[in-house]
C-alpha positions in Angstrom: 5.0 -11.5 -11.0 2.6 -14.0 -11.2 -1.0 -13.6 -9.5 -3.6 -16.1 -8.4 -7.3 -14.7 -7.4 -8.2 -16.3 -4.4 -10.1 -16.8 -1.1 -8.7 -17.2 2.5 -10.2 -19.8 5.0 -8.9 -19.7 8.3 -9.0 -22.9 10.7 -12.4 -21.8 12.0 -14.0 -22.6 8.9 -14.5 -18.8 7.8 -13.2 -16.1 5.5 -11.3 -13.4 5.4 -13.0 -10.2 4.0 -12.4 -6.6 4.4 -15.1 -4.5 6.5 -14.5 -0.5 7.2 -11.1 -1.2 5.6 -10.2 -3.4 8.0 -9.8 -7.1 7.8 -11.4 -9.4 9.5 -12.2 -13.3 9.2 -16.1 -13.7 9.9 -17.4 -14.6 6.8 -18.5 -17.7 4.8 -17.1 -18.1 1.3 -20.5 -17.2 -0.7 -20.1 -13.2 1.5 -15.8 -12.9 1.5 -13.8 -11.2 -0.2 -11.4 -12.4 -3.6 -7.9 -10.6 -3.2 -5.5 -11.1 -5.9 -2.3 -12.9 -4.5 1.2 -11.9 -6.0 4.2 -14.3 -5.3 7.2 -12.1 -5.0 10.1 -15.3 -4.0 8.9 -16.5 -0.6 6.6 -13.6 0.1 3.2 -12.8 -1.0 1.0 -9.5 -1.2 -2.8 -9.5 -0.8 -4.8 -6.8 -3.2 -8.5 -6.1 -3.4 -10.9 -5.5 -6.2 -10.5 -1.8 -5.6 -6.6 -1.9 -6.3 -5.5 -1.9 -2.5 -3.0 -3.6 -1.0 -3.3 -4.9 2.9 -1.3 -3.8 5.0 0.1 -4.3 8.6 -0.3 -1.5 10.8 1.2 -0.6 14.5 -2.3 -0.6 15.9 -1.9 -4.5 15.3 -4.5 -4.6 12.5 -4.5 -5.5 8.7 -6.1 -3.0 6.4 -6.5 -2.1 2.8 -5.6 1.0 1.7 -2.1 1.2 0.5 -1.7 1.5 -2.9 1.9 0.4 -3.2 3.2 -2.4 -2.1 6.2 -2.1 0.8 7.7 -3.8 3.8 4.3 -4.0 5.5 2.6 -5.1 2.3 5.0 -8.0 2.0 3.4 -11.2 4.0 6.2 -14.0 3.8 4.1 -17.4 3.1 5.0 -20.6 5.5 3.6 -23.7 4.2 2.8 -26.5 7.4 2.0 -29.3 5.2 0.3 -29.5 1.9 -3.6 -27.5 2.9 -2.3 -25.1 5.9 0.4 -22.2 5.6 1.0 -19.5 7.7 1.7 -16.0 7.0 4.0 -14.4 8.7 4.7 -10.2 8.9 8.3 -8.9 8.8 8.8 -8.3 12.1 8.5 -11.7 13.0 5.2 -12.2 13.9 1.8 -14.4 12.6 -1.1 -13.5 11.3 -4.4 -14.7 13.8 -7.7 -15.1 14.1 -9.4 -14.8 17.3 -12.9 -16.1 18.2 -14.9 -13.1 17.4 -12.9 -13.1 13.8 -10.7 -9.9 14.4 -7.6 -10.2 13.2 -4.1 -10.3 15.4 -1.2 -9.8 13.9 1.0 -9.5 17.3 1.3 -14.2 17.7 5.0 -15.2 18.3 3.8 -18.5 17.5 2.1 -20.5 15.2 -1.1 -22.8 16.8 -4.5 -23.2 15.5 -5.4 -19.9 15.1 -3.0 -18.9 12.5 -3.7 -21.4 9.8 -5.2 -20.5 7.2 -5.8 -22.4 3.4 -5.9 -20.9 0.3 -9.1 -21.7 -2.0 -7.8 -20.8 -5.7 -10.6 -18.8 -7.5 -8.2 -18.7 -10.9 -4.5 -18.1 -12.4 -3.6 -15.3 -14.3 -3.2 -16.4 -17.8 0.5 -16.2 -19.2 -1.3 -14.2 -22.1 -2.5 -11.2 -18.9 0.6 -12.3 -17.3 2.7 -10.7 -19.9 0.3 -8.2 -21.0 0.6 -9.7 -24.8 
């Protein structure tokens, strides 16, 4: 599985970090959060430094603290055009950010709010990728 480490900026210009275990999209990109993405086909997982995975949960947040990775780990990726992509939970709905930078993960649909771009920090080496 091949891993990027990188940085999420949403379309309010800030960055998603995690705060009490909780994410939430307040920050600028000096004060965020790195998460090392895995592509798994079309779908992505999110893990922090500390090994944790985020995770949807039915109080309609996203939180770290799963350490394995299963439905609600698994975010499928939606690109919009070549800078914005979308990610989108398996029961259908998107990922948002509201004003105040919570996070909403109960959108049907996708508008301003859930765009987000991916700022690549690095690639996993093939040499790591491998474990040669």
């Amino acid at each position: 599985m091949l891993s990027q480490y990188v940085q999420l900026k949403s379309s309010n210009n800030k960055f998603l970090s995690i705060q009490n275990g909780i994410l939430s999209c307040d920050k600028t990109e000096k004060d965020c959060d790195i998460f090392i993405m895995k592509y798994e086909g079309r779908y992505v997982t999110f893990q922090t430094k500390a090994g944790k995975y985020l995770s949807a949960t039915i109080n309609g947040t996203i939180e770290a603290g799963k350490d394995k990775i299963g439905g609600t780990e698994r975010f499928e990726i939606e690109w919009l055009d070549d800078e914005w992509f979308v990610l989108k939970l398996n029961n259908g709905n998107y990922i948002s950010v509201q004003k105040d930078g919570k996070i909403d993960i109960n959108q049907k649909n996708i508008e301003e709010n859930e765009k987000f771009k991916l700022i690549v920090k690095s690639v996993e080496s093939l040499i790591e990728f491998l474990r040669f």
